[in-house]
N, C-alpha and C positions, 0 to 999 in steps of 0.2 A: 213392808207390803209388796207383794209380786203383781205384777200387772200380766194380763195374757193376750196376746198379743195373734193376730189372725196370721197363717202365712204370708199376704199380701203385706202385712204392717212388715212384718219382718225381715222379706226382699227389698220393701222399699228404704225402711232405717236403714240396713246392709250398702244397699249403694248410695245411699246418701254421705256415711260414715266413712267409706272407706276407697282408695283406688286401685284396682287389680290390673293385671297384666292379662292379658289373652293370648297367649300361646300358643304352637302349631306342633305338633312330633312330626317329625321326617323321615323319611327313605335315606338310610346313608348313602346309598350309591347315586337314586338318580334325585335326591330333593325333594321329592311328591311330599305334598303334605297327606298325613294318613289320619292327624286325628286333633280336633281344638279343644282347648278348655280353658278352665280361668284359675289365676292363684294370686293370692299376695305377693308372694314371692316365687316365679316361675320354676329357676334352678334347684331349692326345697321341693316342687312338687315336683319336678323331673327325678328325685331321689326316692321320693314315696314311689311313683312309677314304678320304678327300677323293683324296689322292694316288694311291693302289692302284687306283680308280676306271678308271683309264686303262690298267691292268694287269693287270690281272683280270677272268677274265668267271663271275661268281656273280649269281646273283639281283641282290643287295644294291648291286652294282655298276653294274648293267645300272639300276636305280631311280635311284640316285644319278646316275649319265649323263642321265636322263633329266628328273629333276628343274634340272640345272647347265642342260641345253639350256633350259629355258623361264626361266634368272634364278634360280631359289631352289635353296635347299641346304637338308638335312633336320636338323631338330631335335632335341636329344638331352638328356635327361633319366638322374639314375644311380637307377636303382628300387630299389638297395639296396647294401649294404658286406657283406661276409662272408668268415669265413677258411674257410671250406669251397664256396668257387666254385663248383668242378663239380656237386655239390647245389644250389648256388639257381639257378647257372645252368638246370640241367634243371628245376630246380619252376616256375622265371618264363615259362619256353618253353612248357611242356607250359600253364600256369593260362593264359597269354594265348592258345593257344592252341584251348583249351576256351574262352574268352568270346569265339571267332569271331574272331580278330584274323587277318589274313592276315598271314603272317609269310613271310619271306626267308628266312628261315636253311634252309640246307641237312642241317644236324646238327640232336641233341635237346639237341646243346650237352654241358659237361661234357669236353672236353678231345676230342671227336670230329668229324669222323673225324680218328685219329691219323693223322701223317705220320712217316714212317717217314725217317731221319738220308739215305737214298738217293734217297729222293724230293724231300727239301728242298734233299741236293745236285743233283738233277737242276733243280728251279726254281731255282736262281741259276745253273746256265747258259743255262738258257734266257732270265732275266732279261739275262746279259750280252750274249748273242746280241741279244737286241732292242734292246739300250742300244746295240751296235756299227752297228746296222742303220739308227741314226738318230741321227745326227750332234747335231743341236739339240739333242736329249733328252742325250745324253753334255759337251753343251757345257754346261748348264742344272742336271745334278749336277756337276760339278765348278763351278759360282760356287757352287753352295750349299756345297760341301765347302770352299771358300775361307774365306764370308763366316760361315759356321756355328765355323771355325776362330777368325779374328779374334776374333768375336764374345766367345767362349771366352776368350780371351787377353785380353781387357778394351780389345779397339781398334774403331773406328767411334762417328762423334759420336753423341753423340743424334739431331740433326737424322737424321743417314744410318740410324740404329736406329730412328726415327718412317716413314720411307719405307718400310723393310724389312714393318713390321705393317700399313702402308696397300695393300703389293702382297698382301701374306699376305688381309686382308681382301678383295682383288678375286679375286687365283685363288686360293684356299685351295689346290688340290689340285696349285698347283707352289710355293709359297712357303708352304703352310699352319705350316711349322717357325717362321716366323719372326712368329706373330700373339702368341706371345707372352714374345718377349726384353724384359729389363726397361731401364729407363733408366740410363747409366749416371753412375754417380759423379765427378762434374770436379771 
């Protein structure tokens, strides 16, 4: 039996359920915070960043491109844990806001703006569309779906798992998955 649940049920199980990090991107030179958000895991979604960069055109993205173009990539600090997200999310927006921070975000944060189950099917065709349009890119997810597999399954040496965090370290935003697979056990 599936039960249907309103948005509201759903933010609110969500932070009942779970504790997220709230995060800041930075200026690598002078510190400024440029943009918040929230994640399970922060350093995971600092690697989608890195990646989506090339996929998406949001503020956040368009800084990020510009930043990779001059050699640096932005820095990320987690400003706080909380099981009510959507609350700190919008108080860390709104306070950095008010202290003159120039900030990226397109939302006031807090799970907006909602994307509705038709529109998120509409960006993954649109996604596929693009992946179909460029070969290299369709060739470059599938090794990652390979070696992300292996990896998983407990195959590739070390030496080949040390290689994998050294490319992850050059392009983050096409091998950022793999900066940090652990060593494995011989």
């Amino acid at each position: 039996m599936s039960e249907k649940y309103s948005k509201e049920d759903k933010e609110r199980i969500s932070t009942e359920v779970s504790v997220s990090e709230i995060y800041a991107l930075l200026e690598p030179d002078t510190g400024a915070i440029r943009y918040i958000g929230k994640a399970r895991d922060s350093m995971q979604r600092f690697y989608r960043h890195m990646k989506d960069r090339n996929r998406r055109d949001y503020p956040v993205y368009r800084w990020i491109n510009k930043l990779v173009s001059e050699g640096k990539s932005p820095d990320m600090i987690v400003l706080e844990t909380s099981d009510n997200w959507p609350e700190a999310e919008r108080r860390l927006i709104e306070l950095s806001r008010a202290r003159g921070c120039r900030l990226l975000n397109v939302a006031e944060g807090g799970n907006e703006p909602y994307c509705s189950n038709e529109q998120r099917a509409a960006n993954g065709r649109r996604l596929v569309a693009e992946l179909k349009a460029s070969p290299e890119m369709t060739r470059i997810r599938e090794m990652k779906r390979y070696l992300s597999l292996a990896i998983k399954n407990g195959y590739g040496s070390n030496g080949a798992r040390a290689k994998l965090r050294i490319a992850a370290a050059k392009r983050p935003d096409l091998f950022g998955i793999f900066a940090t697979i652990p060593e494995r056990a011989e």
